[in-house]
N, C-alpha and C positions, 0 to 999 in steps of 0.2 A: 504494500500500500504506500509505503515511503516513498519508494523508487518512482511510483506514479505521478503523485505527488510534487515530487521535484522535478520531474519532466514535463509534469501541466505547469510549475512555477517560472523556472530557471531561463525558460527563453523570451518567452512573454516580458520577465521581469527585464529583460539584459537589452531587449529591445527597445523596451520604454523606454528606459535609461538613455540607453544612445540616442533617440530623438530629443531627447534636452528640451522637451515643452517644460513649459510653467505649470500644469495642472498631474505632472508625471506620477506625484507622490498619490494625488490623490487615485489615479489611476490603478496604482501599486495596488494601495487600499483596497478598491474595488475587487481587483483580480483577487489579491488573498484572501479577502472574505468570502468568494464565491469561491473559489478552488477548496479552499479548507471545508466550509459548509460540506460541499458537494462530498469530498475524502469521508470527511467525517459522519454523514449520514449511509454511506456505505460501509465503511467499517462498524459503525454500529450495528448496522445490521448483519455483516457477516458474523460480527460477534454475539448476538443474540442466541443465535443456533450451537453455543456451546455452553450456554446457560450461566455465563461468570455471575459472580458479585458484582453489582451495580456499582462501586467504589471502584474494582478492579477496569473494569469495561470506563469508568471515566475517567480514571489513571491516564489508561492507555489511549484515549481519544486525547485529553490532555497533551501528550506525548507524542501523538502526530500534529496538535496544533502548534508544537513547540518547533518539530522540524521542518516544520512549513514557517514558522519563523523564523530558522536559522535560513534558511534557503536566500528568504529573498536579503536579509541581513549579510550573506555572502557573496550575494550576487551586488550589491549597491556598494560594500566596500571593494570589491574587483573593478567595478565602474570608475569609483574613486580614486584609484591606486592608476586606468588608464586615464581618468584627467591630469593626474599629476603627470602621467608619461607624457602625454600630450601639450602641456604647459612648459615642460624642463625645454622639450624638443623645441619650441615654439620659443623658448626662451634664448637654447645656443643657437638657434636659425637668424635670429635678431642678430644677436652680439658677436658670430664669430662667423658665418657666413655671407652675413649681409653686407658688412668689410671690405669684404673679398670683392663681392660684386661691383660694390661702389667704387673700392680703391681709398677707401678710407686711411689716413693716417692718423695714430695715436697716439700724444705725446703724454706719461704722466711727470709731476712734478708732485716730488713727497716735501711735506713741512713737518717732518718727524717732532710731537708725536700725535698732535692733534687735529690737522687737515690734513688732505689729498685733495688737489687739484686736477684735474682732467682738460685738457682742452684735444678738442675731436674735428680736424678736418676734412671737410669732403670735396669732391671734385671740384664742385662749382662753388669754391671757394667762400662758401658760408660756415664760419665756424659756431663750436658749440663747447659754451666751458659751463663743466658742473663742477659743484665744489661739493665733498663730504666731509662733513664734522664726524670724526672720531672718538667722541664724546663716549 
């Protein structure tokens, strides 16, 4: 029933995610309330037919509702972990390719120990000085 479970979760959820709408979360919501219901009134019922203790039988629906938690809570931090990949990349494409492209030249100058000065020129001879305090 798990295995079910995380195969009605896992892609649905991985999907949303990657479209980056505004309304994703709530969507999530949706799908796990309905995927879970759905698990869970079938496992109850398979389980019926072995006649458990009612405590035991909502244990173990408990326990599917947990890893249909875990599911989509691994599937939104795997998301998370390719924005960050997506951002670092996006970040050395800026700073260490973009350079390249332009022909950028980069002078630093240190005021050891509490500035660094930067001045950044580019082709068409518009420069760009940023200062960082080292505070």
């Amino acid at each position: 029933m798990q295995k079910n479970l995380s195969a009605a979760l896992a892609g649905p959820v991985q999907s949303i995610l990657e479209t980056r709408e505004r309304d994703a979360w709530a969507c999530i919501k949706r799908l796990y309330r309905r995927e879970t219901e759905n698990a869970a009134l079938a496992f109850s019922a398979s389980l019926s037919e072995f006649e458990l203790d009612q405590t035991v039988s909502s244990k173990m629906v408990s326990e599917l509702r947990e890893h249909a938690r875990s599911v989509v809570e691994m599937k939104a931090r795997e998301e998370a972990g390719n924005v960050l990949m997506r951002m670092k990349e996006r970040y050395n494409f800026l700073l260490l390719f973009e350079g390249k492209i332009e022909k950028r030249i980069m002078r630093c100058r240190f005021s050891y120990p509490t500035t660094m000065s930067v001045h950044i020129f580019s082709s068409n001879s518009v420069g760009l000085f940023v200062d960082f305090s080292l505070c």
